[in-house]
One Martini backbone bead per residue (centre of mass of N, CA, C, O) as a GRO file, in nm:
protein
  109
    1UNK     BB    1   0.059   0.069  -0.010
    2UNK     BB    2   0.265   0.245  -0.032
    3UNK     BB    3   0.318   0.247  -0.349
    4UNK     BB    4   0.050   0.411  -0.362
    5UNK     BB    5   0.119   0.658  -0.218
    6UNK     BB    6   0.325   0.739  -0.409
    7UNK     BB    7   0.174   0.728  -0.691
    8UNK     BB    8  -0.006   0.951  -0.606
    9UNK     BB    9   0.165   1.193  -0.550
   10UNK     BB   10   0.311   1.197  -0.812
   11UNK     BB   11  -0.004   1.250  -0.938
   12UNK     BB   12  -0.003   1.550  -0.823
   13UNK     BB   13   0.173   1.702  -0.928
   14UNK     BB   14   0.144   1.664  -1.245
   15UNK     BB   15  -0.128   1.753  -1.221
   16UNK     BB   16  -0.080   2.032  -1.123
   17UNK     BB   17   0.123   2.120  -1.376
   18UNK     BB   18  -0.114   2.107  -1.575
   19UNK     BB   19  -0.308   2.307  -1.413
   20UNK     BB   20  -0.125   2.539  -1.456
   21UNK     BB   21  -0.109   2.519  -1.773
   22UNK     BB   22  -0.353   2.547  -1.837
   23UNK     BB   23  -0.436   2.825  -1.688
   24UNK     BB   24  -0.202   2.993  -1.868
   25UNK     BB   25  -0.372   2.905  -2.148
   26UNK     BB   26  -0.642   3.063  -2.045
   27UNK     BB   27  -0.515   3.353  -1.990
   28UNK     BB   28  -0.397   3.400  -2.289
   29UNK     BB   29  -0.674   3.366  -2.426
   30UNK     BB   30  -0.831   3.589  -2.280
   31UNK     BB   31  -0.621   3.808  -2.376
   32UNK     BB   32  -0.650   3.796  -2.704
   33UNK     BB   33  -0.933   3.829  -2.730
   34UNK     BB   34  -0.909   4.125  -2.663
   35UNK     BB   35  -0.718   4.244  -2.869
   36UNK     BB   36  -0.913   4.142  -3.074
   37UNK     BB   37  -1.104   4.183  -3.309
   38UNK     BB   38  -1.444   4.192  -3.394
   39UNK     BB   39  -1.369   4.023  -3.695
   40UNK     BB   40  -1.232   3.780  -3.606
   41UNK     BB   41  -1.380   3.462  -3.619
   42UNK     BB   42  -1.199   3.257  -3.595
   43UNK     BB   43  -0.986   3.355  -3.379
   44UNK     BB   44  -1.210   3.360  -3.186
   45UNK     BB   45  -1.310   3.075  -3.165
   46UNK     BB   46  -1.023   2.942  -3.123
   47UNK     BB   47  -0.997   3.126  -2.892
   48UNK     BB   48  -1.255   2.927  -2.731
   49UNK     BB   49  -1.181   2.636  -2.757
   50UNK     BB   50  -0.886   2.668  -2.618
   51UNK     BB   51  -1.020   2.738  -2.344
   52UNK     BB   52  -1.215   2.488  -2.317
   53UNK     BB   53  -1.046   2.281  -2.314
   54UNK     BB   54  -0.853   2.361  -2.077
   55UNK     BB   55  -1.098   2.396  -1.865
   56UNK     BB   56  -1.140   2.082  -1.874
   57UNK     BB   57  -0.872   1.980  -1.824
   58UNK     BB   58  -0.857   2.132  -1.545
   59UNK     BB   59  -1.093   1.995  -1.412
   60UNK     BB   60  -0.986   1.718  -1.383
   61UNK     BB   61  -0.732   1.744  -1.261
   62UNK     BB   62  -0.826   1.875  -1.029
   63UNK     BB   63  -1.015   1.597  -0.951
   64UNK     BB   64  -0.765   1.429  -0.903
   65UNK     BB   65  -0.643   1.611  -0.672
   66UNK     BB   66  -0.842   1.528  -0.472
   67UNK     BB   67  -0.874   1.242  -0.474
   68UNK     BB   68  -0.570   1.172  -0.409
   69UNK     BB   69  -0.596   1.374  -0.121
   70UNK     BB   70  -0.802   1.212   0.037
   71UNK     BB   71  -0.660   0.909  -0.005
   72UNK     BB   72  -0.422   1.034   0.200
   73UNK     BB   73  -0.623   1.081   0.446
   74UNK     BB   74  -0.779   0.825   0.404
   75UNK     BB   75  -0.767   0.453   0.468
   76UNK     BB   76  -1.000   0.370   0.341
   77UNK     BB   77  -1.021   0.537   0.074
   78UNK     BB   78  -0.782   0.396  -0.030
   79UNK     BB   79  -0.868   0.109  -0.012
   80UNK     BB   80  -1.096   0.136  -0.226
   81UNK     BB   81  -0.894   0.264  -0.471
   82UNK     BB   82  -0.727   0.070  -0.517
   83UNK     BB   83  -0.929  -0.163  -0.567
   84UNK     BB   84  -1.074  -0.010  -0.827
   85UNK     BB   85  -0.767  -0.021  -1.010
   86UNK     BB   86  -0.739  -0.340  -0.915
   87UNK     BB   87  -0.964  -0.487  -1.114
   88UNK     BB   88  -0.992  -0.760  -1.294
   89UNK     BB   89  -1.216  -0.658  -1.446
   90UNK     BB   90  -1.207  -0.375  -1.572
   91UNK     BB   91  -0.943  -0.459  -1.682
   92UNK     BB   92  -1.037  -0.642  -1.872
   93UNK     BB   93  -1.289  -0.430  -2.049
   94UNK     BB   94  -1.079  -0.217  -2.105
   95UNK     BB   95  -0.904  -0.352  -2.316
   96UNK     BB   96  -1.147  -0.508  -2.501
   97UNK     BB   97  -1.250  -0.189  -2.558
   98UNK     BB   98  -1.011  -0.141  -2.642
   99UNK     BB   99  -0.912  -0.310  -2.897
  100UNK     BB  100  -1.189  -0.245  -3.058
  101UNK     BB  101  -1.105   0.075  -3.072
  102UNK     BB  102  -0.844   0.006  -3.280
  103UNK     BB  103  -0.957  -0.166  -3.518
  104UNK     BB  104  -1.125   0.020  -3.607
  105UNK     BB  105  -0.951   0.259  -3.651
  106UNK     BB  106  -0.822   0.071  -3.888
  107UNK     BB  107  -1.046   0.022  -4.065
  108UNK     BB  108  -1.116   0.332  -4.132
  109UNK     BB  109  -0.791   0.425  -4.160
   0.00000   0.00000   0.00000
């Protein structure tokens, strides 16, 4: 269990780099949109998608930075979440699952 407790910390860290680097990307995209002209309407898309992009992004992130905080807080919680990812039915079905989303993929593309 101590090296679950090291791979959350991990992943909290890592968590937050990539949620500051949202944010500094969501505040440069709405820094650029005040100062374009508003008939640049590509322009101005381009930057509320890749704000919105970002957005949910940094919301993931976020979210991720909770669960691990929680679960570092908590040793129950921690014991259901280790449990919750180390499930050898669920890793099963998403095997399965990618799986045939890669063949699909191939079979398309």
């Amino acid at each position: 269990m101590e090296e679950y407790r090291k791979k959350l910390k991990r992943s909290i860290i890592l968590e937050s780099i990539f949620a500051l680097v949202s944010v500094a990307v969501i505040v440069i995209s709405y820094m650029r949109a005040d100062a374009m002209d508003p008939s640049e309407h590509a322009g101005s898309f381009f930057q509320g998608f890749q704000a919105g992009l970002f957005t949910v992004w940094a919301g993931v992130m976020f979210y991720g930075i909770f669960v691990s905080a929680k679960a570092l807080g908590s040793r129950e919680y921690l014991r259901k979440l280790y449990i919750k990812e180390h499930d050898e039915r669920t890793i099963e079905i998403c095997t399965k699952g990618q799986a045939k989303a890669y063949r699909t993929c191939i079979a398309v593309f």
